[in-house]
C-alpha positions as CSV (number, residue, x, y, z in Angstrom):
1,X,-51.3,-19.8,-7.2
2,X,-52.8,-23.1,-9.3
3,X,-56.1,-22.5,-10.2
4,X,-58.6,-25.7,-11.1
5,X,-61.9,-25.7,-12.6
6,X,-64.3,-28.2,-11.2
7,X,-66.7,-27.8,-14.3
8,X,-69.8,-30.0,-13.5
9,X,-72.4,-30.7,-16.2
10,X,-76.3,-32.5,-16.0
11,X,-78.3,-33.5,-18.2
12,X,-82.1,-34.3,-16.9
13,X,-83.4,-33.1,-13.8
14,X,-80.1,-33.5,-11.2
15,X,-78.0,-30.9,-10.6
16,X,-74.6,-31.2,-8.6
17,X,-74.6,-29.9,-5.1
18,X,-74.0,-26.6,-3.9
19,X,-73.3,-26.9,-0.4
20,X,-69.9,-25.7,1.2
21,X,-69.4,-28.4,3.0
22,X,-70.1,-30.9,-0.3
23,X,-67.4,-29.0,-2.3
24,X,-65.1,-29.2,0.5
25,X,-65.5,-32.9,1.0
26,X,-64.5,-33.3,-2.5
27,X,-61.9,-30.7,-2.9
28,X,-59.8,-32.1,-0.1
29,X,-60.5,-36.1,-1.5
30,X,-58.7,-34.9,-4.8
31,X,-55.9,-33.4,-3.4
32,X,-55.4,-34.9,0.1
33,X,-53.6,-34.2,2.2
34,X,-54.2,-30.7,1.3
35,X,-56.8,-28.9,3.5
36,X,-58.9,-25.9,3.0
37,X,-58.2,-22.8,4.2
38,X,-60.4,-20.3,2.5
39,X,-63.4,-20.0,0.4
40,X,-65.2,-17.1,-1.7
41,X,-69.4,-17.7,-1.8
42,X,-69.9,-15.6,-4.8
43,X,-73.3,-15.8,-5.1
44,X,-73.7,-14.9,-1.2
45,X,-71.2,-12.6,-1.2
46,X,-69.4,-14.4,1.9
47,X,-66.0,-15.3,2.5
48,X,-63.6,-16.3,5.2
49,X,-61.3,-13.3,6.3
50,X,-58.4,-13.6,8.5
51,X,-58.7,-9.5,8.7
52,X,-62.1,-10.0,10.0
53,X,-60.9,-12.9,12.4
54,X,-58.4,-10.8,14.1
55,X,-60.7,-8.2,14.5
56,X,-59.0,-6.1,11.7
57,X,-61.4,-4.6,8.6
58,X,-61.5,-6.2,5.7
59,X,-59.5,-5.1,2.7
60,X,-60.8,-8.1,0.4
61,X,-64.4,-6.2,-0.3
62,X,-62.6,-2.4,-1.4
63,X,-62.6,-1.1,-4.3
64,X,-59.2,-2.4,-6.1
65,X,-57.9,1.8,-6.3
66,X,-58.5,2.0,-3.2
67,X,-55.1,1.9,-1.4
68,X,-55.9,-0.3,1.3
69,X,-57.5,-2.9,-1.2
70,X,-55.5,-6.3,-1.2
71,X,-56.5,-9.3,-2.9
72,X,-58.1,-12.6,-1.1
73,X,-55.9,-15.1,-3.2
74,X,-52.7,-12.4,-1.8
75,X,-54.2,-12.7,1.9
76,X,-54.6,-16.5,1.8
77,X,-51.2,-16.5,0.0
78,X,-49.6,-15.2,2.9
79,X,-51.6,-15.8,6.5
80,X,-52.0,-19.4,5.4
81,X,-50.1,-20.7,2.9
82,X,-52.8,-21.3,0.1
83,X,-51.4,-22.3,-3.0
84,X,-54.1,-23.8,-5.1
85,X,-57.5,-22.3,-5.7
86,X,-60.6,-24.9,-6.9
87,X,-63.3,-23.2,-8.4
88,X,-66.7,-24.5,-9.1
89,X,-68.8,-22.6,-11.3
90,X,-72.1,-24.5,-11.2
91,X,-72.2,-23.2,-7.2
92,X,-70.6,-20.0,-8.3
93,X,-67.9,-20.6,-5.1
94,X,-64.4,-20.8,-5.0
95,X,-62.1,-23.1,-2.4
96,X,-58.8,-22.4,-1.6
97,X,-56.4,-25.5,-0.7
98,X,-52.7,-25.7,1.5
């Protein structure tokens, strides 16, 4: 998978957004017509499972020994074709793009 840093820097009192749907907006402007199809909120621990939408648990939040453990960027890879991931560190969350 590609990975991208979307390092954003302020100087003075304005900080860059940290809302989903901001990061999204501008995620899918610089690399239309590529859409997301994942994300991992690290700060609110939250992401969007496939496992979890079929019902299935979710082997993203194991622990990596565990045997039933897979990775997110593996699951994304996979179920829906992800092949860039677009991180922005400022909101501590972490897009992924097909």
């Amino acid at each position: 998978m590609h990975e991208i840093v979307f390092n954003v820097e302020s100087s003075g009192e304005y900080r860059p957004t940290e809302i989903m749907s901001d990061l999204r907006i501008v995620a899918e402007t610089m690399f239309i017509p590529m859409k997301m199809v994942g994300f991992w909120d690290y700060q609110q621990d939250l992401h969007l499972c496939p496992h979890l939408e079929k019902r299935k648990d979710c082997p993203h939040i194991l622990d990596e020994n565990n045997a039933n453990y897979e990775s997110y960027e593996k699951t994304l890879q996979k179920e829906r074709g992800a092949i860039i991931s677009i991180d922005f560190p400022h909101a501590n969350i972490k897009l992924f793009m097909s």
